[in-house]
C-alpha positions as CSV (number, residue, x, y, z in Angstrom):
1,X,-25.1,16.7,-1.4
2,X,-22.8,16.2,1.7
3,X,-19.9,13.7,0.6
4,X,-18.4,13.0,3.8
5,X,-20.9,10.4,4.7
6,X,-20.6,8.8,1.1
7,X,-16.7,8.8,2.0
8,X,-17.0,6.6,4.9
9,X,-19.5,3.9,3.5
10,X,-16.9,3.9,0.2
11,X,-13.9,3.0,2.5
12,X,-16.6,0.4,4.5
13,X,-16.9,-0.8,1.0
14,X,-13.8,-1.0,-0.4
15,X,-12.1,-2.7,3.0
16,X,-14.9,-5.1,2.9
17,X,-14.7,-6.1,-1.0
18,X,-10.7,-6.4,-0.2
19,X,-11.1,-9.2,2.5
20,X,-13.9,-10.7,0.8
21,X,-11.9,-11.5,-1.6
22,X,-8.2,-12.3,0.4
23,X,-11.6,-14.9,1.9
24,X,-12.2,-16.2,-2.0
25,X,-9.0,-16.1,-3.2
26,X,-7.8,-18.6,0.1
27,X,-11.0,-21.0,-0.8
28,X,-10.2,-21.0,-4.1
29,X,-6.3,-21.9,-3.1
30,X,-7.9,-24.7,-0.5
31,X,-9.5,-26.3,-3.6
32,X,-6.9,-26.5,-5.6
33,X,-5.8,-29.9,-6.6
34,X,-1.9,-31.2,-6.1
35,X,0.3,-31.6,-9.0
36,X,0.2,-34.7,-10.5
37,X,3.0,-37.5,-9.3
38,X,4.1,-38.0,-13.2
39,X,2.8,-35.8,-16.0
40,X,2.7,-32.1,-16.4
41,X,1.8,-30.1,-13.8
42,X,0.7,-26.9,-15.6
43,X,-2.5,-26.7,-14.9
44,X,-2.0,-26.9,-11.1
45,X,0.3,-23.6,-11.7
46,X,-2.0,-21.8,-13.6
47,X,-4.2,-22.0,-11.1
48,X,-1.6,-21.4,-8.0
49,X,-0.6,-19.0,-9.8
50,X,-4.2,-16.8,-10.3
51,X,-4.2,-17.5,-6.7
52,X,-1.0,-15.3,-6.1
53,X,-2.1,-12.8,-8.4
54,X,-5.8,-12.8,-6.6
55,X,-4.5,-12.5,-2.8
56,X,-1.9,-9.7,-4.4
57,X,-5.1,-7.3,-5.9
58,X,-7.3,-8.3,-3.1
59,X,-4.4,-7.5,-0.5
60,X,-4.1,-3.9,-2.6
61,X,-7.8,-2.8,-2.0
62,X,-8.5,-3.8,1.2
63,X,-5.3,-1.9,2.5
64,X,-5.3,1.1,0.1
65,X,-9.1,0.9,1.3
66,X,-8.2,1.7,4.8
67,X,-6.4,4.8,3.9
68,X,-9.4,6.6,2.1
69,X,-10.3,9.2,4.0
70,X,-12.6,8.8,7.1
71,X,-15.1,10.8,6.3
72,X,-18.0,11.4,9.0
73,X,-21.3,10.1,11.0
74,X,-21.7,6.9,12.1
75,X,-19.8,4.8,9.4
76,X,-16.5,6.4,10.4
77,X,-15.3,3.6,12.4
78,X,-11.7,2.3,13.1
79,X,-8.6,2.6,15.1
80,X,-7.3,5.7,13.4
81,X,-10.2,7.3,12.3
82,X,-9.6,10.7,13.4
83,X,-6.2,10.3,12.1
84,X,-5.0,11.6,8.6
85,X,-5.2,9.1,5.1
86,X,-1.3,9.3,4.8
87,X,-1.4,8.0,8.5
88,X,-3.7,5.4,8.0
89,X,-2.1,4.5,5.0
90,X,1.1,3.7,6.1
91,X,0.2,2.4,9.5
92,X,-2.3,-0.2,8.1
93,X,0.1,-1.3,5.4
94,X,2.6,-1.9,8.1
95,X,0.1,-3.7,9.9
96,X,-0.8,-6.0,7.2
97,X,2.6,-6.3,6.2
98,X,3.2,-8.2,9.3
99,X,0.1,-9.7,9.7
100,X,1.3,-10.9,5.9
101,X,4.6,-12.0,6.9
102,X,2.9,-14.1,10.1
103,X,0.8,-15.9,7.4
104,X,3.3,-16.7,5.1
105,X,6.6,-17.5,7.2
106,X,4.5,-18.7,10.5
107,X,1.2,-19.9,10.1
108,X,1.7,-21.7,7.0
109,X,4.5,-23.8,7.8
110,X,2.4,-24.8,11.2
111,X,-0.4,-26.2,9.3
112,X,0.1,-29.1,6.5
113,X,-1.5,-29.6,2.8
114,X,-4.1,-27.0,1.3
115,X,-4.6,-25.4,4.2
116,X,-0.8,-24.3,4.3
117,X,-1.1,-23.2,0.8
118,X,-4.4,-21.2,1.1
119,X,-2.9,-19.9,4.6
120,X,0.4,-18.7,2.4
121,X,-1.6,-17.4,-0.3
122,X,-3.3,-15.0,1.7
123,X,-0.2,-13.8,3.6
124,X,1.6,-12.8,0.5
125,X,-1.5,-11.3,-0.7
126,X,-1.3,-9.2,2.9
127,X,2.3,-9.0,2.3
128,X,2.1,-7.1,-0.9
129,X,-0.6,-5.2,0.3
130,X,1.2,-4.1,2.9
131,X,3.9,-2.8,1.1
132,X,2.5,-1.3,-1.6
133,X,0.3,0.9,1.1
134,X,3.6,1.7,2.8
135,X,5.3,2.9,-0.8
136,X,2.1,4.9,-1.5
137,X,1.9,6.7,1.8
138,X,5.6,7.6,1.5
139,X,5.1,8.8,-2.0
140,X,2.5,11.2,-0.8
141,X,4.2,12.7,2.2
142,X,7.1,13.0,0.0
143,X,5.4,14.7,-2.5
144,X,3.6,17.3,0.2
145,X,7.1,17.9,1.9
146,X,8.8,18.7,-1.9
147,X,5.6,20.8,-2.0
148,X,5.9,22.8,1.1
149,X,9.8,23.5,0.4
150,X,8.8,24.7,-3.1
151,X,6.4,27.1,-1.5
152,X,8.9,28.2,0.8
153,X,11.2,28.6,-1.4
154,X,9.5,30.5,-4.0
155,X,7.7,32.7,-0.8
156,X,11.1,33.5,0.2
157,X,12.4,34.9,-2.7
158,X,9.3,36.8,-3.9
């Protein structure tokens, strides 16, 4: 069984499922009703807050996604295809970082009402995407450059 084509639809997949739901998680913060004028408004932040929560997971998997590795044939699409995961990795998380940080800072305090909110909501969720692709791509080149002056080491010696 050749698993490079199988790599490539999984990546497809996982970006895909990842937007799909930064798309739910935003309709799902567009329908969420204000806080009441007087009264307790608890409910409201349950539900803001599953909506942070939602955009933060959603914002995990679709950039983690991108960093899966390429694979080949004809689902290996994007920008840095023939480029390495790590690369990806980082370089998409620092894309949606700022894409994240457009939403949330920019875009949201342009617009007015839900749509702010469901427009914020999904940049933090690209925010903390973002960042946690950047912190894993660091970990692994890290980890392969402690690797490589191990090996060097140790070759040297013996």
């Amino acid at each position: 069984m050749n698993r490079s084509p199988l790599l490539a639809a999984l990546r497809i997949a996982v970006v895909t499922a990842g937007l799909v739901g930064l798309l739910a998680v935003a309709a799902f913060a567009f329908d969420l009703p204000p806080p009441p004028e007087t009264g307790d408004g608890l409910p409201s932040a349950f539900g803001f807050a599953i909506a942070l929560l939602g955009a933060a997971v959603a914002g995990v998997v679709a950039v983690v996604g991108y960093g899966l590795p390429a694979g080949t044939g004809r689902l290996r699409v994007g920008p840095l295809a023939d480029r390495s995961s790590e690369y990806r990795l980082v370089a998409g998380g620092a894309a949606a970082a700022a894409v994240g940080l457009v939403f949330a800072l920019g875009l949201a305090f342009l617009a007015s009402g839900t749509v702010s909110v469901a427009v914020w909501v999904v940049g933090v969720g690209l925010l903390v995407g973002g960042v946690v692709a950047v912190a894993l791509g660091g970990l692994v080149v890290a980890s392969r450059l402690v690797a490589e002056a191990v090996r060097e080491r140790t070759g040297a010696r013996g």
